[in-house]
C-alpha positions, 0 to 999 in steps of 0.5 A, a space after each residue: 803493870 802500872 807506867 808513870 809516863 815520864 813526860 807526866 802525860 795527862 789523861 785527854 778525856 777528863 781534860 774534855 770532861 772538865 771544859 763544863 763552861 759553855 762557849 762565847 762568841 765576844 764581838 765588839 759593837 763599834 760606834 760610828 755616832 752618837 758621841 758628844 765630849 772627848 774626855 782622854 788626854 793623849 799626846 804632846 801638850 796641854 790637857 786643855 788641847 787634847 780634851 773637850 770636857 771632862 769625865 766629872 765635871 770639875 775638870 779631871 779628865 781621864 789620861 793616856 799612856 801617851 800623854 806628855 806635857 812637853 816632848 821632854 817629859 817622863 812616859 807614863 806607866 799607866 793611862 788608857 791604852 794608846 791604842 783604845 782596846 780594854 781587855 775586860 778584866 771581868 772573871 766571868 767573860 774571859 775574852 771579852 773586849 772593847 774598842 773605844 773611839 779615837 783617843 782623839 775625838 769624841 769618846 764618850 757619850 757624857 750626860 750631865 744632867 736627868 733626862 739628858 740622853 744621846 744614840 750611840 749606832 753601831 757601825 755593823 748591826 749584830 745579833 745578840 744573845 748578850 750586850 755588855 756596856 762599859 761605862 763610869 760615872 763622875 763625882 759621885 755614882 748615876 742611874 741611867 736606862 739603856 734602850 736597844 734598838 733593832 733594824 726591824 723597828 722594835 726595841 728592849 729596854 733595861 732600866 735602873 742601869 746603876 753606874 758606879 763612881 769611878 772610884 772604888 767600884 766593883 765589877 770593873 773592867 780596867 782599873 789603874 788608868 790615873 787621871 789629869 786635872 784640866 787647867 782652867 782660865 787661871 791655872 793652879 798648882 796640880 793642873 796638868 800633873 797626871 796622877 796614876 791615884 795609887 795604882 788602882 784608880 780611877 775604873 771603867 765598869 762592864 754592865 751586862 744586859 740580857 737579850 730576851 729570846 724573842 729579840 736575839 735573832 734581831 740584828 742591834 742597830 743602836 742603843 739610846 741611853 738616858 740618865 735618869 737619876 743620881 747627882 754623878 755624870 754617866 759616861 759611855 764609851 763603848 759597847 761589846 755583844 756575845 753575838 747570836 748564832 744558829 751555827 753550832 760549834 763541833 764536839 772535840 772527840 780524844 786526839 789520837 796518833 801523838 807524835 813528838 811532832 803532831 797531832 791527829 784531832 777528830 770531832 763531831 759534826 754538829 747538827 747545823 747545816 757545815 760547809 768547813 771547820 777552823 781549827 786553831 791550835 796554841 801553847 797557850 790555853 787562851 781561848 780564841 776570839 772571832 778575830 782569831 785567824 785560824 792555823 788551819 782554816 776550810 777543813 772539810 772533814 771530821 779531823 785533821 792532823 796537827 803538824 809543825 809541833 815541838 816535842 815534849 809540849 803540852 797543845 791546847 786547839 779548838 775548832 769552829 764550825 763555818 756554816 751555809 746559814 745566815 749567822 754562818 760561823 760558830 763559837 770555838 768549840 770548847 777547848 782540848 789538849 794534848 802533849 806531843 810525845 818525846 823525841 828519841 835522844 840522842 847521846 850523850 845525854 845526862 839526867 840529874 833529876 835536879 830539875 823535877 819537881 820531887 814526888 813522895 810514896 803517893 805520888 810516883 814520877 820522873 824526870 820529863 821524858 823518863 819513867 817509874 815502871 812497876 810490875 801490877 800490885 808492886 807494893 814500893 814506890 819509885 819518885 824523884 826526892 831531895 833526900 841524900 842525892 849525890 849532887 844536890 838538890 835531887 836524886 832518885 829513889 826506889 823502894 821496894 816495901 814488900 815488894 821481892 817478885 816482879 819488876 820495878 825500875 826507872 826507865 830511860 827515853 828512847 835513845 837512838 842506836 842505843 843497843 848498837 854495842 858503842 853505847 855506855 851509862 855511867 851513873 851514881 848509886 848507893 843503898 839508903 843505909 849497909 844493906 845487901 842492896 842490889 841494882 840491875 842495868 838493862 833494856 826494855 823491848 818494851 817500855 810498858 811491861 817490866 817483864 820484857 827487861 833484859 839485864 846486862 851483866 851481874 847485879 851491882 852491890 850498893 853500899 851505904 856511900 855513893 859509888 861511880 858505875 859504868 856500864 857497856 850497853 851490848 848489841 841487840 834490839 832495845 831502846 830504852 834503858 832501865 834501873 832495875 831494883 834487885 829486890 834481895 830483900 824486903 823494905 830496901 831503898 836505893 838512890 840514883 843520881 847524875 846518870 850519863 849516856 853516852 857513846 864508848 870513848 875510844 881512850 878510857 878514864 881512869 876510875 876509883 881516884 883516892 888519896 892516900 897521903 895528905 900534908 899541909 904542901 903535898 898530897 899522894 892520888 892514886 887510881 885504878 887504870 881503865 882496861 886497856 890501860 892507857 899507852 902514855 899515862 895519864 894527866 893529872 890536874 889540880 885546883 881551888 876551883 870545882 870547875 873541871 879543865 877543859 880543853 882550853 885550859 894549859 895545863 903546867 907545873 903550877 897545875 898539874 902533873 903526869 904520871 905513867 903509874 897509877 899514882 902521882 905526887 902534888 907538890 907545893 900545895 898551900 896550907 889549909 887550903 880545899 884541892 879539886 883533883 881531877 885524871 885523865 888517860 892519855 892513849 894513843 896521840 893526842 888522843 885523851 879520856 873525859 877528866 874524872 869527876 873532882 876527888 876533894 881534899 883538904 890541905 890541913 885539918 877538916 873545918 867543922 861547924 855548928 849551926 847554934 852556939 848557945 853551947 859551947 866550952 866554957 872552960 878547959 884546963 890541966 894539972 900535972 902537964 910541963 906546961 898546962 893551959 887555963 881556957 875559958 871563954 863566955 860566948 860560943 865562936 861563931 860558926 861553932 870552931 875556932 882555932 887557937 893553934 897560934 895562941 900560948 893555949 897548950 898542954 905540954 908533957 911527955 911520952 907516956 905521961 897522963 895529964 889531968 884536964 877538966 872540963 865546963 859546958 856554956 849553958 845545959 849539960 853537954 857531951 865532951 870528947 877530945 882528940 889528939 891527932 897522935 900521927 900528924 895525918 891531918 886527920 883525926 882517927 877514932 883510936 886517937 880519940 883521947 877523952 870522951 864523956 858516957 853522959 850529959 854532964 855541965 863539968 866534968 874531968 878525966 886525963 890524957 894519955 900521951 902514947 909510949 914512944 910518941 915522937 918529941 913535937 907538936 900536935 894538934 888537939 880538938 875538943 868538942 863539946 855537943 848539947 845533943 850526943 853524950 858521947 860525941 864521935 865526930 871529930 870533923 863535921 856539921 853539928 846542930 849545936 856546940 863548939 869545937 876548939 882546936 889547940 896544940 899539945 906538945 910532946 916533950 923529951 923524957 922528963 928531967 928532974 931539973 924539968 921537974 922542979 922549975 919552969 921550963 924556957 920558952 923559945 920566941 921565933 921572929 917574924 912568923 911567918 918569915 921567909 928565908 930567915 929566922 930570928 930567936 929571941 934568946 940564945 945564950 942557954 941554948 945547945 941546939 936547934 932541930 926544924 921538922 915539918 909536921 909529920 916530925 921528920 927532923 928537916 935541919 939540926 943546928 948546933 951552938 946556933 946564933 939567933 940567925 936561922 937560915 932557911 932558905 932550902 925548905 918549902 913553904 909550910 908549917 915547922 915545929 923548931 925545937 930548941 934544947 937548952 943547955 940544962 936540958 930541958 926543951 921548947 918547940 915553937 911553930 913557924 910558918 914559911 911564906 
């Protein structure tokens, strides 16, 4: 069996084994003499007030955080820190610091000439394996020796101690720190300005020297430098040691007994005489300083239990040992680590995988808190991916390769009472293409072993689209839930996304809500009643917004409808716009179901796209129609659609004519394809596919049948033309590259021979849109006028009619007004009612 944990547990020991750095004990050496020049500027006023001298000795000083010329003036970003403490920013002494003398008094030892020398003595005397200086040198770099004196009379001394110019140095320990010009007896422009010099500039530099063995148990009492070359100003201003010790820290052995809230952590004694330990524990894998105060201090025996903690985290802790000897305290042990384990969830919880980072076939995982289980030698794999989730950006996929024996699963937290029988799991799932894939529900009584799997229910058949599942999880003994691969075949794959626990709620939702009739103002919703259907009907509540209602919103006739069947009818929807239906139960009382999840529809036709348009429809033109159109165009539309229904772009014949259309791609041979939309659905079906190339071409022809029968009216007609299909079957979608153009076909009466022979009127209606009356332009040749809506169910007829149209009665919406003349022939106009 192979477990990915799900909280992505690291393996404790090779942490340990990795820590191969050897530990230091960083101590800062204060000064308490020996400095003879103040060269920071701080606080409110002149730099001539805070500073004695300077650092280079052509009156630029060093700045702190807190200078101000005036009370007024704006804070700095940059300086020496206020309160004195650098940070070594040197890679190799992580930890290591400096504490500088009053900002506001002697802070450097500055020596400005060969041979001038000064003794810095350290307020606590300590012994050292290593002392560090941090020093610069002024205009230019110097040489200075550095003599260290112990409190036994002996001394070591480092000669050719090379102090960088306190520009552009390397192995600095602060950089960035800005600088002041000090004024002189006559000021001059730039005097009191600080300046942060680019942000890098001015340096403070760490020397590092080497405390031979011999002396390293000696307690450093002073250090006496002394410049003994070069034409800059050395500048010392503090002194840090990794201090000596003959008490060894313990060895951290693998923690133990993980809990969501502690922790057992044990080590081994040194050989060094012990009284007690410290451990100190963080989330946060800085190494502790010998200032650190520890979270558990005194600790008598070899291990101790960690408590407090918050589950899911990954800890880092380290232990010291406290000894009887003169040095009497370690280092800190080299650093371990461990992750509490996940608590027990409680429901409801959700899972929608979008916030792990995703896996691949070589790197199995899951969510935090989650799993992928398998049984031993599985040849498939299970991992968060970005590929066709149900709600982006991630889902989960399993895949089972060759794999058709043993057990393979995502596998849940441990989620109280789950097996109590009033727990449920709804979720999302689909075959990754028409498979006979399967998918098993159940629970673990053991989360480690795949074959402790018990399924709930039959195995549930996926197909190649999404579907909604939800399953009652009954009664018994089990914490953990798992979805299990049904593996009824080789090489199948599945998604799972946006899986929900929860409780069984007492008023169920309704499931499978579909449309079945979509206009331009209305739409048709039907749904599958829960078991028990609900006592009181159900609620059913529409919007622009995907944003479900909650209990807060009112819900009114402007949003919504009840219905007591499983369908229900949206009236007054505006044209061409995108709807979020959401249902609900309602049960006994007030008492209510969770709202579906969103069913989307579009009141008009669907908005496809292309995400290049160096193809496009550079011409498209008819023969032999009543009314033919002449296209052309020598760029692309932008997003790759337009729509020219409101235009005079039209082809107009009648039923069971054939009209003869050609076509011309902008730019290298395409594919083509046109649809009529033969029965106004707002959709356009394959069989109302009308034109369709077999191969890339740059122009091309052929003919449009209009169908035997077709009612008299307008009709909406999209052309595609697609520089990667040539043959092109998506009428409504995202292409890579291409065009598609929508424009009207009419369908006239039977043909007359007076239609024949001259051209036909052609009706102008005013204003469009309009609002309760409508203006024709020319009456005086008309017999009538029918008004139908879109589907071509004829709403009013008007016989010898003025130019007046009344039309107060009809909702608001697209009409097609046709007018018969009185020779016969016919012109159909679009309208739109505000």
């Amino acid at each position: 069996m192979k477990l990915k944990l799900l909280f992505g547990a690291v393996n404790t020991m090779a942490l340990f084994a990795a820590c191969s750095v050897a530990a230091q004990n960083y101590q800062q050496m204060p000064v308490s003499s020996g400095f003879n020049a103040d060269v920071i500027a701080n606080g409110i006023g002149s730099s001539a007030l805070s500073t004695n001298n300077d650092v280079d000795g052509v009156s630029y000083a060093f700045v702190a955080r807190d200078f101000q010329l005036t009370s007024s003036s704006t804070a700095l970003t940059y300086g020496i820190p206020t309160n004195g403490l650098i940070s070594s920013a040197v890679a190799a002494t992580p930890g290591l610091s400096y504490q500088l003398a009053s900002l506001s008094a002697n802070n450097s030892l500055r020596l400005a000439a060969v041979n001038d020398a000064g003794t810095l003595a350290f307020t606590t005397p300590k012994a050292a394996t290593k002392l560090y200086m941090l020093a610069v040198s002024g205009s230019g770099a110097s040489t200075v020796s550095v003599v260290v004196n112990f409190t036994d009379g002996t001394s070591q001394t480092f000669t050719g101690v090379s102090v960088s110019d306190w520009y552009g140095g390397t192995n600095y320990a602060i950089q960035g720190i800005g600088r002041i010009k000090k004024p002189g007896a006559t000021p001059a422009t730039g005097d009191d300005s600080p300046s942060p010099e680019g942000g890098t500039n001015p340096r403070l530099y760490q020397f590092e020297m080497a405390i031979d063995a011999a002396n390293q148990t000696k307690a450093i009492q002073s250090a006496t430098v002394t410049k003994t070359a070069g034409s800059g100003l050395p500048n010392i201003f503090a002194f840090s040691a990794d201090a000596y010790s003959t008490c060894a820290p313990p060895v951290l052995q693998a923690p133990a007994s993980i809990t969501a809230t502690s922790a057992l952590v044990s080590w081994t004694a040194p050989t060094s005489s012990v009284v007690s330990y410290d451990v100190y524990h963080s989330t946060s894998n800085t190494t502790p300083t010998n200032t650190t105060t520890p979270t558990y201090a005194g600790v008598t025996g070899t291990n101790t239990t960690i408590g407090g903690l918050t589950s899911n985290t990954n800890y880092y802790y380290w232990v010291r040992t406290n000894c009887s000897t003169a040095t009497s305290q370690s280092v800190w042990s080299f650093g371990g680590t461990f992750k509490t384990a996940c608590s027990t969830f409680t429901v409801p919880y959700t899972e929608n995988f979008d916030a792990t980072t995703t896996g691949s076939s070589t790197n199995n995982n899951a969510p935090s808190c989650w799993s992928y289980l398998e049984s031993a030698s599985f040849a498939g794999y299970g991992y968060v991916s970005a590929s066709t989730p149900y709600s982006s950006p991630n889902s989960y996929y399993l895949y089972n390769s060759s794999g058709v024996t043993g057990g393979q699963m995502l596998v849940s937290p441990p989620t109280v009472s789950l097996s109590d029988g009033t727990k449920r799991v709804r979720f999302y799932a689909r075959a990754s293409s028409g498979t006979t894939t399967t998918l098993s529900v159940g629970t673990l009584s053991n989360p480690t072993d795949p074959a402790s799997f018990t399924p709930i229910g039959s195995p549930l058949a996926l197909t190649a689209t999404y579907g909604m599942y939800t399953v009652n999880i009954p009664a018994g003994s089990d914490l953990q839930l798992a979805f299990k691969h049904g593996m009824a075949a080789i090489n199948q794959g599945m998604y799972i996304d946006n899986i929900t626990v929860q409780s069984i709620p007492s008023c169920l939702e309704p499931t499978a809500v579909t449309t079945s009739t979509v206009t331009t103002t209305s739409a048709t919703v039907n749904w599958t009643a829960p078991n028990p259907a609900p006592a009181n009907g159900y609620n059913v509540y529409y919007s622009t917004s995907s944003t479900p209602p909650t209990s807060a919103t009112v819900l009114d006739a402007t949003n919504s409808v009840s219905a007591t069947g499983t369908s229900a009818t949206l009236m007054n929807l505006t044209p061409d716009t995108n709807y979020y239906i959401f249902v609900r139960s309602k049960c006994i009382g007030s008492d209510t179901s969770i709202w579906t999840d969103p069913l989307t529809i579009r009141t008009g036709y669907c908005l496809p796209s292309s995400s290049n348009q160096n193809s496009w429809v550079s011409a498209f033109s008819s023969t032999g129609a009543v009314t033919n159109m002449a296209y052309t165009s020598t760029a692309g539309a932008a997003g790759g659609y337009q729509n020219l229904t409101s235009t005079n772009n039209k082809i107009s014949n009648a039923a069971g004519s054939s009209t003869a259309v050609s076509f011309t791609a902008g730019g290298p041979t395409c594919g083509f394809a046109v649809w009529v939309d033969w029965n106004n659905n707002l959709t356009f079906e394959t069989t109302e596919r009308v034109f369709v190339t077999t191969g890339y071409v740059t122009s091309t022809s052929g003919s449009i049948a209009v169908p035997a029968g077709t009612a008299p009216g307008v009709y909406r007609m999209r052309v595609l033309t697609d520089f990667n299909t040539s043959a092109p079957s998506n009428s409504c979608g995202a292409i890579t590259r291409g065009e598609f153009i929508d424009f009207k076909f009419e369908v006239t009466g039977a043909l007359a021979t007076a239609e024949t022979a001259v051209k036909k009127n052609e009706i102008k209606v005013y204003p469009n849109p309009f609002t309760d009356v409508l203006y024709i332009s020319d009456t005086k040749e008309i017999k009538s006028v029918s008004v139908a809506d879109v589907s071509g169910r004829v709403v009013k007829t008007l016989e010898n009619p003025g130019n007046e149209l009344h039309l107060t009665e009809l909702n608001a919406g697209v009409y097609l007004v046709s007018v018969t003349y009185k020779d016969g022939s016919r012109s159909t106009a679009k309208a739109i009612k505000k």
